[in-house]
C-alpha positions in Angstrom: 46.7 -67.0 131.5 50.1 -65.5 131.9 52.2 -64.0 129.2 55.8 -65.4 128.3 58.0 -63.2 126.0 60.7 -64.5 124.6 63.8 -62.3 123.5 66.3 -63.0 121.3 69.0 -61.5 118.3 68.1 -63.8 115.6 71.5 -66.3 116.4 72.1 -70.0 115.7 71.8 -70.3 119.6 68.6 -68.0 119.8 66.8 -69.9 117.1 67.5 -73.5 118.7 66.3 -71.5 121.8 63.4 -70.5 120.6 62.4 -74.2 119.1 63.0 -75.9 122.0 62.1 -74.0 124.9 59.4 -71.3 123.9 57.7 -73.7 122.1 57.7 -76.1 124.9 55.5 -73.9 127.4 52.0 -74.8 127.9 49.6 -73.1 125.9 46.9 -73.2 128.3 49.5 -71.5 131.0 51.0 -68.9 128.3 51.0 -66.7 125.8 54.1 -66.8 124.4 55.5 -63.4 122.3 58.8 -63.9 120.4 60.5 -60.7 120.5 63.6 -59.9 117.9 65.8 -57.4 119.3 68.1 -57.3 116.2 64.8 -56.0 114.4 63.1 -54.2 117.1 66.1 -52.4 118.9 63.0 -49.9 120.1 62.3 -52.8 122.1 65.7 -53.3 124.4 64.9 -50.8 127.0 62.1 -52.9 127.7 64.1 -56.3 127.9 66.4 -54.4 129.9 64.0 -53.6 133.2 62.7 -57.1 132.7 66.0 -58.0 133.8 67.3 -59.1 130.3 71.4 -58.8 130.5 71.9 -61.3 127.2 70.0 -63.2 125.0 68.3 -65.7 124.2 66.3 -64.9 127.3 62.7 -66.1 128.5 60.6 -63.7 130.5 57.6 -65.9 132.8 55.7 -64.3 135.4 58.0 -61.2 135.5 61.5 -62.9 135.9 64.2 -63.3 132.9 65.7 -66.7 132.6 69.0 -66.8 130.7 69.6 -69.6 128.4 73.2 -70.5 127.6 74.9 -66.7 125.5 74.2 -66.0 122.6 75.0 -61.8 122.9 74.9 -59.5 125.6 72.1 -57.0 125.4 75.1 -54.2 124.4 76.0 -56.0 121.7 72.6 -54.9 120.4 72.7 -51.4 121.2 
């Protein structure tokens, strides 16, 4: 099984995000961790070498997918 984190800032556009594509992934293909920047800003260095450059952002299989803006990674800095 692989593992799926999903980062986001907590944003209108992070939270639709979140419902609709995170919780879309097969469960039998992912484990999916919901990671909150805005509350775990120990955390960004890590979104950041996962290729993370704005959230909301899904991580599969080692590569970051952007969806639409919702704040660029400095924003949360």
């Amino acid at each position: 099984m692989s593992k799926a984190v999903f980062y986001h800032a907590g944003c209108p556009v992070c939270v639709e995000a979140e419902r609709n594509v995170a919780a879309a992934l097969d469960p039998a293909r992912y484990t999916v961790e919901v990671v909150h920047l805005g509350e775990s800003k120990e955390r960004l260095a890590e979104a950041e070498a996962a290729g993370v450059r704005s959230v909301p952002a899904l991580v599969l299989d080692g590569l970051a997918f952007h969806i639409n803006h919702g704040a660029d990674l400095s924003a949360l800095k």
